[in-house]
PDB file of N, CA, C and O in Angstrom:
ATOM      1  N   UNK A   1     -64.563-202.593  84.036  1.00  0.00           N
ATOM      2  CA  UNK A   1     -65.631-203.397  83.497  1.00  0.00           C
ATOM      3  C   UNK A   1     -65.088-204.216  82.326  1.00  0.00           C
ATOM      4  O   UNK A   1     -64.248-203.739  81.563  1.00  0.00           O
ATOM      5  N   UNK A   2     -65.574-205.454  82.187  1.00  0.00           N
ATOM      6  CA  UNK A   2     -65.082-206.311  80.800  1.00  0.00           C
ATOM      7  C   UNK A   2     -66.935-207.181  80.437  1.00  0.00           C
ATOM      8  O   UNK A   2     -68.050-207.357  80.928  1.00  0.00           O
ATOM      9  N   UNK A   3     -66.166-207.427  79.350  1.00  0.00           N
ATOM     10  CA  UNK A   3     -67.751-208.357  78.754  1.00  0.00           C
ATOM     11  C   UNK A   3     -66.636-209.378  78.709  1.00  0.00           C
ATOM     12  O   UNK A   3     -65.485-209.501  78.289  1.00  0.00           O
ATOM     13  N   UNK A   4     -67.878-210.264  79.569  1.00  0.00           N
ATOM     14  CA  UNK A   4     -67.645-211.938  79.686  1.00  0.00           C
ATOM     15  C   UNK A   4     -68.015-212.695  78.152  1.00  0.00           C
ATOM     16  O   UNK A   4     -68.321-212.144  77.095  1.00  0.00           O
ATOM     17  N   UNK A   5     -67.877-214.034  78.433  1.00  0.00           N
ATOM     18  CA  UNK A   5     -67.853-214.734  77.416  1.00  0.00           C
ATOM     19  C   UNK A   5     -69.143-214.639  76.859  1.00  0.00           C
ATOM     20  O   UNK A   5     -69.301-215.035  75.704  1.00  0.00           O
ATOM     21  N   UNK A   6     -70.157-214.143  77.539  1.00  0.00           N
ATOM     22  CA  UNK A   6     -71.834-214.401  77.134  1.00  0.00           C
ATOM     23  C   UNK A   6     -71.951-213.148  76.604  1.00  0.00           C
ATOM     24  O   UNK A   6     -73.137-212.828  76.528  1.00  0.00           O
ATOM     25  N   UNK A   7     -71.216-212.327  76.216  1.00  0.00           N
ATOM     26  CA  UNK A   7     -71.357-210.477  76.092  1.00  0.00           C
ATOM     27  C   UNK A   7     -72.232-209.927  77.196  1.00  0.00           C
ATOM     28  O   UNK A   7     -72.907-208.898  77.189  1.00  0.00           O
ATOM     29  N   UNK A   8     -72.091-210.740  78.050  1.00  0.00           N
ATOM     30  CA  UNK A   8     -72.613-209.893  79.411  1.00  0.00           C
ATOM     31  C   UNK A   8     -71.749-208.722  79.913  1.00  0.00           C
ATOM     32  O   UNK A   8     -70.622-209.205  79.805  1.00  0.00           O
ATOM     33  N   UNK A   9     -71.581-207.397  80.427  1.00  0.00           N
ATOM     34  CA  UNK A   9     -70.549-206.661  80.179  1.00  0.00           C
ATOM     35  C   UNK A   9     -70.087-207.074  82.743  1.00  0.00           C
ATOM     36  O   UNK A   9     -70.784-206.804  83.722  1.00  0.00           O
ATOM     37  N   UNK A  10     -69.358-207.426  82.684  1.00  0.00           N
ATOM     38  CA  UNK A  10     -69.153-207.679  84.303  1.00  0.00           C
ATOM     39  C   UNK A  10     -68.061-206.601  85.128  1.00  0.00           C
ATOM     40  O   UNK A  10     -66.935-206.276  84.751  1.00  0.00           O
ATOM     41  N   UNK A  11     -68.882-206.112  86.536  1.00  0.00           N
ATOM     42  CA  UNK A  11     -67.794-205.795  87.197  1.00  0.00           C
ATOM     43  C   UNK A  11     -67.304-206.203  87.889  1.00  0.00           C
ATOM     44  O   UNK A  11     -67.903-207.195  88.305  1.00  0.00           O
ATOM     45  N   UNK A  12     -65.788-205.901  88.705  1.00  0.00           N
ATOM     46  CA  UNK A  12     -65.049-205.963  90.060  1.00  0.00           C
ATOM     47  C   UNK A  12     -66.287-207.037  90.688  1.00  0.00           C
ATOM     48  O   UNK A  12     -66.254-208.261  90.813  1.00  0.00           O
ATOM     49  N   UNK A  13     -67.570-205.870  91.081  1.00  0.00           N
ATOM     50  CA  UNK A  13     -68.188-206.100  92.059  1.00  0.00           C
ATOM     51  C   UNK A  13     -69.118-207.688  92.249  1.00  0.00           C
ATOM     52  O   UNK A  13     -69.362-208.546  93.098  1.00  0.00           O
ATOM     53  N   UNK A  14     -69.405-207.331  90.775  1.00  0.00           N
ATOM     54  CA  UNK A  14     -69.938-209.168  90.044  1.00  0.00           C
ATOM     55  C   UNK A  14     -68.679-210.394  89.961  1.00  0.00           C
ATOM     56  O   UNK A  14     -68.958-211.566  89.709  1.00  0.00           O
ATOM     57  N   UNK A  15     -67.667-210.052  90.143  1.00  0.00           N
ATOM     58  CA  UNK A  15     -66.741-211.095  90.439  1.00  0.00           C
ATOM     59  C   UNK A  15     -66.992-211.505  91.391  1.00  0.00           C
ATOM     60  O   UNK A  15     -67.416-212.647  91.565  1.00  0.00           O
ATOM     61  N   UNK A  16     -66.777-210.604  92.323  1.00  0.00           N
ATOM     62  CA  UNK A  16     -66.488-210.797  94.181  1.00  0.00           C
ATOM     63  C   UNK A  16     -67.400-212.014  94.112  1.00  0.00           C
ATOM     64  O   UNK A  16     -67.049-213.116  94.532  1.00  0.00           O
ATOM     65  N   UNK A  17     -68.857-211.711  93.439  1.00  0.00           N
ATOM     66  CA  UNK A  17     -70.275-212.145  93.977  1.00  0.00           C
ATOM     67  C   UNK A  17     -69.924-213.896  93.187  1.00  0.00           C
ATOM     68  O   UNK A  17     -70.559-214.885  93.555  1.00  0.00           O
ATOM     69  N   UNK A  18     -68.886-213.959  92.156  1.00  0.00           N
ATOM     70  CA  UNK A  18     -68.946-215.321  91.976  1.00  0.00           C
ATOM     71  C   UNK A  18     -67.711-216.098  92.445  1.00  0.00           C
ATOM     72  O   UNK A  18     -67.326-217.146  91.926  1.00  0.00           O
ATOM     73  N   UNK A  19     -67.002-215.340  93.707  1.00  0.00           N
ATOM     74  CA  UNK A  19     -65.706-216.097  94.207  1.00  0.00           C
ATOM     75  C   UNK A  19     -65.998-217.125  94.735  1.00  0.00           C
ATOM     76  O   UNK A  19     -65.245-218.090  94.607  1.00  0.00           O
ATOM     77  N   UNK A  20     -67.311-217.228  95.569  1.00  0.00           N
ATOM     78  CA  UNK A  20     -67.688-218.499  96.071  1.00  0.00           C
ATOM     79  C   UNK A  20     -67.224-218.604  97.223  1.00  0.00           C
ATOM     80  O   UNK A  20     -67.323-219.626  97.901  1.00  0.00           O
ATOM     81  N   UNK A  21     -66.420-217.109  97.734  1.00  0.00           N
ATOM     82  CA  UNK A  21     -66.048-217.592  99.321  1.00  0.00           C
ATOM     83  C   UNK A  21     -66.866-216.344  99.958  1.00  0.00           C
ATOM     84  O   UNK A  21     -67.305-215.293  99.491  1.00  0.00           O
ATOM     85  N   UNK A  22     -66.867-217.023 101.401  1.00  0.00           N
ATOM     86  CA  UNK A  22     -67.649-216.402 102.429  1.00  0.00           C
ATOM     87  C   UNK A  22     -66.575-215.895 103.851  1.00  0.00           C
ATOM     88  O   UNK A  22     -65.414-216.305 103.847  1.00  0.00           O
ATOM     89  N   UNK A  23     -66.944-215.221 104.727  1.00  0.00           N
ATOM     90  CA  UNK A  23     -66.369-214.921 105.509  1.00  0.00           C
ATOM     91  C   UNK A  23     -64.873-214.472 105.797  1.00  0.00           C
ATOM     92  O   UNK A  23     -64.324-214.499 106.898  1.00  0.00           O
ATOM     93  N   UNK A  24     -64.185-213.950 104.296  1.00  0.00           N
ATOM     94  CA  UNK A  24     -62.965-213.639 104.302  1.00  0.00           C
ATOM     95  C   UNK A  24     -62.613-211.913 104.589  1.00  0.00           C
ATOM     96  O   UNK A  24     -63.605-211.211 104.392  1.00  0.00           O
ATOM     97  N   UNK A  25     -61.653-211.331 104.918  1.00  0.00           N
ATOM     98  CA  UNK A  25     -60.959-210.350 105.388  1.00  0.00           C
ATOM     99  C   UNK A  25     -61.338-209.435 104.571  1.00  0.00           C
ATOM    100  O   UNK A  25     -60.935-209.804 103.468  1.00  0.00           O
ATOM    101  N   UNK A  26     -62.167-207.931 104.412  1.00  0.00           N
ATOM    102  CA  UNK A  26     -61.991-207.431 103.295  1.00  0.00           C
ATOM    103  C   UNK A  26     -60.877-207.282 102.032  1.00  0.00           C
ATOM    104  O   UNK A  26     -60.877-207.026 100.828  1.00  0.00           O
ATOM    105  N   UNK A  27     -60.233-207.506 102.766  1.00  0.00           N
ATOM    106  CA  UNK A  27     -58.461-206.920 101.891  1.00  0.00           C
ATOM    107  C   UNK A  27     -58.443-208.441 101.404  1.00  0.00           C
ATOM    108  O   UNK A  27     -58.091-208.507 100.226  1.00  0.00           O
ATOM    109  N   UNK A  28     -58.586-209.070 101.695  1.00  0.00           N
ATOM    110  CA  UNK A  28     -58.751-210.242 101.011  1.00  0.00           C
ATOM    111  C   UNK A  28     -59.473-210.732  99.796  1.00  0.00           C
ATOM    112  O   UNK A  28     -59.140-211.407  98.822  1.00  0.00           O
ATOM    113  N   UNK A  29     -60.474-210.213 100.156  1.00  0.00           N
ATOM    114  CA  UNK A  29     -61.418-210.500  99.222  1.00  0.00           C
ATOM    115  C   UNK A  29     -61.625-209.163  97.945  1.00  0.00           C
ATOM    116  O   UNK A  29     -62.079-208.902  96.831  1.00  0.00           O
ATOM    117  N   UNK A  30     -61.253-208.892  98.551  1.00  0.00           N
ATOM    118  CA  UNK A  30     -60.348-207.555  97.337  1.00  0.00           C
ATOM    119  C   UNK A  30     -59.438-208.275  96.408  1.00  0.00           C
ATOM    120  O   UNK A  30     -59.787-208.610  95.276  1.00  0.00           O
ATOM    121  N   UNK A  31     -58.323-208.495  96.888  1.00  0.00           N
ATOM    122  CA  UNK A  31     -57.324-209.266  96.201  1.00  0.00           C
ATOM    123  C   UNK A  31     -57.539-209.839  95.436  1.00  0.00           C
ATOM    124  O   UNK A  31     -57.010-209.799  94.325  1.00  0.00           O
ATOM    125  N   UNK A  32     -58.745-210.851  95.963  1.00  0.00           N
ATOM    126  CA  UNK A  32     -59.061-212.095  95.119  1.00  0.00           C
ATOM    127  C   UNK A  32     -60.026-211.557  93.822  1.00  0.00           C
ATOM    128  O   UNK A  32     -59.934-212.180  92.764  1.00  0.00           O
ATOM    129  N   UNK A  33     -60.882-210.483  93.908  1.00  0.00           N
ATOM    130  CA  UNK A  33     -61.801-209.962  92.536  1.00  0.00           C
ATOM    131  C   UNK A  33     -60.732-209.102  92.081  1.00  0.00           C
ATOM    132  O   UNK A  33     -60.920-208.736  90.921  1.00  0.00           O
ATOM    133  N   UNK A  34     -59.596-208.625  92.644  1.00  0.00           N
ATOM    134  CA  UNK A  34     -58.824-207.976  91.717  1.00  0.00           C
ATOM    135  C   UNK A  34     -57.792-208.733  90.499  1.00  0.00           C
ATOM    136  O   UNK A  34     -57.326-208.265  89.460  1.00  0.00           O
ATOM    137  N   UNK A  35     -57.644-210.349  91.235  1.00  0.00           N
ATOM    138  CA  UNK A  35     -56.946-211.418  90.857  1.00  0.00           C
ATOM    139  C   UNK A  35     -57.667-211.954  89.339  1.00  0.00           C
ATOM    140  O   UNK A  35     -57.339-212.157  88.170  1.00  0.00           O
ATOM    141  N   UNK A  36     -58.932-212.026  90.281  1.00  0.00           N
ATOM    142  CA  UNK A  36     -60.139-212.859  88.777  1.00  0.00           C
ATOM    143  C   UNK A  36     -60.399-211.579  87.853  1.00  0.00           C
ATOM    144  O   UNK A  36     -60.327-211.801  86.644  1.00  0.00           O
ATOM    145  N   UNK A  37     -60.653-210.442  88.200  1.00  0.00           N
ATOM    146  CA  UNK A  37     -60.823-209.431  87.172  1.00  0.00           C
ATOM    147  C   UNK A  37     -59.506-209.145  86.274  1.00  0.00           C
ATOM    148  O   UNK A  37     -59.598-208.700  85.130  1.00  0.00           O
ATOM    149  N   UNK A  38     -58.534-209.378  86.768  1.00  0.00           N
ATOM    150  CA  UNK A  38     -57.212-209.566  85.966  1.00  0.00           C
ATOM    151  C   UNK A  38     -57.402-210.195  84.778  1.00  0.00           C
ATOM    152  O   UNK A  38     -57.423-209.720  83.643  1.00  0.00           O
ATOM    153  N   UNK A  39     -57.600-211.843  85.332  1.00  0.00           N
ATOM    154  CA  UNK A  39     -57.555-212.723  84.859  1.00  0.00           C
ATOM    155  C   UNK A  39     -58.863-213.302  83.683  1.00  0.00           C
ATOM    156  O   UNK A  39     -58.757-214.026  82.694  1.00  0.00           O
ATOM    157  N   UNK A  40     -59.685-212.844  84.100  1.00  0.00           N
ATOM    158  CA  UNK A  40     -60.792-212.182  82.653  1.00  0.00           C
ATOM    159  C   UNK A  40     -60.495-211.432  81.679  1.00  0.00           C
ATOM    160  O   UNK A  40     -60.613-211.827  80.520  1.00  0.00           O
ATOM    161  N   UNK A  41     -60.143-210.455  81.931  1.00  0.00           N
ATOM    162  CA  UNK A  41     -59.332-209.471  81.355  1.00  0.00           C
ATOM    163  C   UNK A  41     -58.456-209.804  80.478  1.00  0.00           C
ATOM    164  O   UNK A  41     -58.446-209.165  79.426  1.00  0.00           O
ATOM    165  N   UNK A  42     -57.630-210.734  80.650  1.00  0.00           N
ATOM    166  CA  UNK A  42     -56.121-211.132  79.760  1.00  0.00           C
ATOM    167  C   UNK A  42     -57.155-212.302  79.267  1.00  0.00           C
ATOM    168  O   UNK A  42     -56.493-212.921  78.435  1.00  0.00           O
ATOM    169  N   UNK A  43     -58.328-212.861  79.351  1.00  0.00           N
ATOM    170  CA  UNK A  43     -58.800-214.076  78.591  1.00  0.00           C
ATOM    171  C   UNK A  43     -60.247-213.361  77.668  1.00  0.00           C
ATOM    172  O   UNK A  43     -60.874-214.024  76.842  1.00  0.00           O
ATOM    173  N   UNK A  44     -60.578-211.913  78.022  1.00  0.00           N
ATOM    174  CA  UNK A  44     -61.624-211.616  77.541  1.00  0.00           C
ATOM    175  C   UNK A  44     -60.985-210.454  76.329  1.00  0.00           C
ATOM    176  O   UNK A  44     -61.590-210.584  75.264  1.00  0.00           O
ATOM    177  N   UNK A  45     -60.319-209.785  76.305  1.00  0.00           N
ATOM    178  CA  UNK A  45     -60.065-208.809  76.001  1.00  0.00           C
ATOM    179  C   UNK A  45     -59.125-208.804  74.672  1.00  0.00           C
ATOM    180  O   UNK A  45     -58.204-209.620  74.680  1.00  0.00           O
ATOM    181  N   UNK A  46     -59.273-207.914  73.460  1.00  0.00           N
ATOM    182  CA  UNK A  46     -58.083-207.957  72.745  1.00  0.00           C
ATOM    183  C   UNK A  46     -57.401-206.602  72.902  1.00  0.00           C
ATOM    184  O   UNK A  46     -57.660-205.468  72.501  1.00  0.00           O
ATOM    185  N   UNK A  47     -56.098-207.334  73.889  1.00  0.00           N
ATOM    186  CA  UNK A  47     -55.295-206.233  74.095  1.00  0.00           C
ATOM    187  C   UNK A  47     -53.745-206.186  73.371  1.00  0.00           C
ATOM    188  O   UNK A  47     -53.232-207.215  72.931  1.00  0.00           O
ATOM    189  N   UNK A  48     -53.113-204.942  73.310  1.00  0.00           N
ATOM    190  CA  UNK A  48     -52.266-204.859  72.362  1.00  0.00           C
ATOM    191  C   UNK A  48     -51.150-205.291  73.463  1.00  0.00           C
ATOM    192  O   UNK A  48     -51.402-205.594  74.629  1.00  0.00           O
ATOM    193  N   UNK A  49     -49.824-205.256  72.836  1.00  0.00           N
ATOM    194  CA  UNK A  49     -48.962-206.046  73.294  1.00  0.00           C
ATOM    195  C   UNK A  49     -48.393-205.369  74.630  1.00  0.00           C
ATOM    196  O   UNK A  49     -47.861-206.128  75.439  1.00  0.00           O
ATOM    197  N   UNK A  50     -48.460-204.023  74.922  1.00  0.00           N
ATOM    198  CA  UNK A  50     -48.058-203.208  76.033  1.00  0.00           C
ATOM    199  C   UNK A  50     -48.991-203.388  76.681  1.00  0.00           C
ATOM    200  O   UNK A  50     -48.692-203.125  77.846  1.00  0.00           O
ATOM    201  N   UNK A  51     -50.433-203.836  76.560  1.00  0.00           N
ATOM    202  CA  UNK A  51     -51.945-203.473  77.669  1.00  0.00           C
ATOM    203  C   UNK A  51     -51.729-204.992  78.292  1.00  0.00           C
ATOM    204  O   UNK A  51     -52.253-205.336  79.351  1.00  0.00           O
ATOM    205  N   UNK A  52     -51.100-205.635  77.696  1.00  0.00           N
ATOM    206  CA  UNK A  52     -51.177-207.322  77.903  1.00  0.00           C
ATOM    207  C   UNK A  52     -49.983-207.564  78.769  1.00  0.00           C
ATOM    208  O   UNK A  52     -49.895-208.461  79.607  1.00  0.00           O
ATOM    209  N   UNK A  53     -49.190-206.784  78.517  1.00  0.00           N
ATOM    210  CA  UNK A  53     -47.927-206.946  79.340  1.00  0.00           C
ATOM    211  C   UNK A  53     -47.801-205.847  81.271  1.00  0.00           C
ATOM    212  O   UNK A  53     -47.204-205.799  82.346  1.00  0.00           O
ATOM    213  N   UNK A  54     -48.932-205.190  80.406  1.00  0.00           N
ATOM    214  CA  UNK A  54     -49.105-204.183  81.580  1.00  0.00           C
ATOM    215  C   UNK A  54     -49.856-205.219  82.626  1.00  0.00           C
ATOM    216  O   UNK A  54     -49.401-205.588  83.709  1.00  0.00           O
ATOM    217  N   UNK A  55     -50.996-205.559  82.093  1.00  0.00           N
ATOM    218  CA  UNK A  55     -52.304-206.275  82.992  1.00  0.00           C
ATOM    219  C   UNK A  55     -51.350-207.877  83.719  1.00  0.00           C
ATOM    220  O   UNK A  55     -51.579-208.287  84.858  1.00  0.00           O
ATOM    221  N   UNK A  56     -50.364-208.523  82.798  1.00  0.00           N
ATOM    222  CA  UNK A  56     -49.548-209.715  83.338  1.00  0.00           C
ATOM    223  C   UNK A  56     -48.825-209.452  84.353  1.00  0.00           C
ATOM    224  O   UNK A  56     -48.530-210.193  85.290  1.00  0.00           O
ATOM    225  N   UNK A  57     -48.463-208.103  84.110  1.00  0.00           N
ATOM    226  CA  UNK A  57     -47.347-207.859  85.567  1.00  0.00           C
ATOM    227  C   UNK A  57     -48.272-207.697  86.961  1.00  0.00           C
ATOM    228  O   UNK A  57     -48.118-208.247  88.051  1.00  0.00           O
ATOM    229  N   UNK A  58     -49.313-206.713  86.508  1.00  0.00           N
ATOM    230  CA  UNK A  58     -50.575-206.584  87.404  1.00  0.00           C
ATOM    231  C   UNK A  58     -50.974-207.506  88.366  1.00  0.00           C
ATOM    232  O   UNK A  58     -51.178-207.347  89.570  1.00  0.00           O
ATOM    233  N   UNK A  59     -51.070-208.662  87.540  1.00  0.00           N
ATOM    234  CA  UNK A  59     -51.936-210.197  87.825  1.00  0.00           C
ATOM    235  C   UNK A  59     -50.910-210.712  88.841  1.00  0.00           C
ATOM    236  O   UNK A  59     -51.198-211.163  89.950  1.00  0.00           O
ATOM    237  N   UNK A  60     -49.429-210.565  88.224  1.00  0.00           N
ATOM    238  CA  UNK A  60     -48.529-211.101  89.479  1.00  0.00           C
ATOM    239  C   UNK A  60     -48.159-210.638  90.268  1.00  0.00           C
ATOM    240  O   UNK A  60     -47.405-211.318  90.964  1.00  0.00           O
ATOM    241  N   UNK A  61     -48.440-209.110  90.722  1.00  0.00           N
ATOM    242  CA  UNK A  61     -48.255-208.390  91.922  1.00  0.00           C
ATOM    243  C   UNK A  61     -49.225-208.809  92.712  1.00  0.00           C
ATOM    244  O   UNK A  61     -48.997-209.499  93.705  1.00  0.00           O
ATOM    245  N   UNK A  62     -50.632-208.362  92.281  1.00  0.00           N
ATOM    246  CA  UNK A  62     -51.575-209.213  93.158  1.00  0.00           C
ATOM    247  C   UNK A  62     -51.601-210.577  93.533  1.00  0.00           C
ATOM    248  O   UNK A  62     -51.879-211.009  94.652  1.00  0.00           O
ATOM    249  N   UNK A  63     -51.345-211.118  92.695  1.00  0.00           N
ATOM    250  CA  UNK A  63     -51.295-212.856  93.361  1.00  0.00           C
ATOM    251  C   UNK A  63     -50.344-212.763  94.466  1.00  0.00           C
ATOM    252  O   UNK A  63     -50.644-213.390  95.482  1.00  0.00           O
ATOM    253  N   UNK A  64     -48.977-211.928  94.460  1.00  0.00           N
ATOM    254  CA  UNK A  64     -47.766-212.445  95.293  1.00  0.00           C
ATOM    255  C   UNK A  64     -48.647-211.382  96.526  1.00  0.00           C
ATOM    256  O   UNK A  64     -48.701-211.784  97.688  1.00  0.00           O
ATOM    257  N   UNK A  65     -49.085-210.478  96.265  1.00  0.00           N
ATOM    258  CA  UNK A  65     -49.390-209.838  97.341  1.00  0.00           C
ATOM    259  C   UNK A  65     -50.146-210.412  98.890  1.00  0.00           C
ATOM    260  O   UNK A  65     -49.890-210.247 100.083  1.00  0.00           O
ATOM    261  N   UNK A  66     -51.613-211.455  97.792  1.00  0.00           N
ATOM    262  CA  UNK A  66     -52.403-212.173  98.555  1.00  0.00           C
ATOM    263  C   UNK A  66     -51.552-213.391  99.088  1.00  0.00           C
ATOM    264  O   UNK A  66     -51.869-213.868 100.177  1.00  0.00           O
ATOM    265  N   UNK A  67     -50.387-213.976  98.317  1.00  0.00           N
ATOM    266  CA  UNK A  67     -49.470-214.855  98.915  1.00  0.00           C
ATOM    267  C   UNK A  67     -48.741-215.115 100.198  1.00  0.00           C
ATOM    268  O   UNK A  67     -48.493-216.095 100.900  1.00  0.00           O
ATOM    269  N   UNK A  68     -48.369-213.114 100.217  1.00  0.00           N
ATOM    270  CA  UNK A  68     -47.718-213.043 101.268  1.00  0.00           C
ATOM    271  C   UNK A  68     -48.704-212.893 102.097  1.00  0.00           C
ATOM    272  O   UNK A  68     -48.548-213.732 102.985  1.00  0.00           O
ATOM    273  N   UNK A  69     -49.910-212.092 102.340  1.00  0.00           N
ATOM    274  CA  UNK A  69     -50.707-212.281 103.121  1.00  0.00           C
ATOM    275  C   UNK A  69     -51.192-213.186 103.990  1.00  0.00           C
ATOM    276  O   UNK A  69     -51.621-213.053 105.135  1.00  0.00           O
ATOM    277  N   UNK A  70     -50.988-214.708 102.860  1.00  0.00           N
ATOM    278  CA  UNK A  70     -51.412-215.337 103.468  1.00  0.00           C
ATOM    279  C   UNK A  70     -50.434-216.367 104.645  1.00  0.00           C
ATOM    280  O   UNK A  70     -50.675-217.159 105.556  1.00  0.00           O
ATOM    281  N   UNK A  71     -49.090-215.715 103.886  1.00  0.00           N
ATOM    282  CA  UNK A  71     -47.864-216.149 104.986  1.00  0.00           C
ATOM    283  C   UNK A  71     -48.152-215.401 106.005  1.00  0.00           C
ATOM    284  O   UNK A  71     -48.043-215.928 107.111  1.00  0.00           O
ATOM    285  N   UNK A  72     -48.439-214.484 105.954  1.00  0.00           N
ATOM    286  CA  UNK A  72     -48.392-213.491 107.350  1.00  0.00           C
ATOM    287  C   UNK A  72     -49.167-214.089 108.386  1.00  0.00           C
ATOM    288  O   UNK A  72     -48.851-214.285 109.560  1.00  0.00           O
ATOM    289  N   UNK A  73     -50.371-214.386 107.704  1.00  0.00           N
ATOM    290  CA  UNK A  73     -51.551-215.264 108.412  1.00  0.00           C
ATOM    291  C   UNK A  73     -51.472-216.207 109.157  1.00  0.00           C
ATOM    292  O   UNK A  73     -52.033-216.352 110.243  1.00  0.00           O
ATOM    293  N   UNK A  74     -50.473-217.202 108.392  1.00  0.00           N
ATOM    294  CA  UNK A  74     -50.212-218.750 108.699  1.00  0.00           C
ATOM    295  C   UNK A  74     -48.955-218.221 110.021  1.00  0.00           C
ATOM    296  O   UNK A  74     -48.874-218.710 111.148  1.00  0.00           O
ATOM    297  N   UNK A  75     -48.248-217.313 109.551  1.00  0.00           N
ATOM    298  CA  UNK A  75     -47.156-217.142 110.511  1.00  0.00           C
ATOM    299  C   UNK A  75     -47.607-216.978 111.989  1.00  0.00           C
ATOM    300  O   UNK A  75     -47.096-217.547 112.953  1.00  0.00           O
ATOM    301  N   UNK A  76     -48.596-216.152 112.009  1.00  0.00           N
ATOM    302  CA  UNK A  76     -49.471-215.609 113.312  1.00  0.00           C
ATOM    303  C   UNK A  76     -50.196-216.765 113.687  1.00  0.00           C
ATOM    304  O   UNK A  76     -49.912-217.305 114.756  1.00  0.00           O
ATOM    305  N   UNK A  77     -50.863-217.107 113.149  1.00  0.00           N
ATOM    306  CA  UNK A  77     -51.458-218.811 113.972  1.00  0.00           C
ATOM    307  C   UNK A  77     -50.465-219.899 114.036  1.00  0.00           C
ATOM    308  O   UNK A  77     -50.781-220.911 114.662  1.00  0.00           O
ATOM    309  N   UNK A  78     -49.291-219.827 113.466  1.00  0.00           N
ATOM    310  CA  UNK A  78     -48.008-220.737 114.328  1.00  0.00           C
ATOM    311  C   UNK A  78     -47.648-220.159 115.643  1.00  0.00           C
ATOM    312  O   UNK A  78     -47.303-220.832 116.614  1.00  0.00           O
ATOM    313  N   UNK A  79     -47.763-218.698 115.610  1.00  0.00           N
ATOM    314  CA  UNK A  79     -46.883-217.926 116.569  1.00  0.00           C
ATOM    315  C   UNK A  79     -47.566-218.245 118.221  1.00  0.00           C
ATOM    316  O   UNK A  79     -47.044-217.737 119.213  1.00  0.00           O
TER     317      UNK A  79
END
């Protein structure tokens, strides 16, 4: 859970609900509220220099993760 910019306090689950996409893969759409909840997180939060470095590495496992995914994807509809 984090508090947004409005001190609204938001979850995971309230992300998903403002990704704005429809009809994607669960594991996908995982990725992507795990991506934006990251990324709130490192813009909402005062974190110390290890929690900040922890959550950055975080942010780029998931991004590369959904990356490759989405190579996998593209690979199979070339194939």
């Amino acid at each position: 859970m984090t508090v947004g910019a409005c001190g609204r306090t938001r979850s995971p689950i309230d992300l998903i609900a403002t990704l704005g996409v429809e009809r994607l893969p669960v594991d996908e759409l995982i990725a992507k509220a795990n991506i934006a909840h990251l990324r709130q997180l490192l813009n909402d939060a005062e974190l110390t220099g290890f929690e900040r470095e922890r959550a950055v590495q975080r942010l780029a496992r998931e991004e590369a993760k959904l990356f490759a995914r989405s190579l996998r994807d593209l690979r199979a509809v070339r194939a």
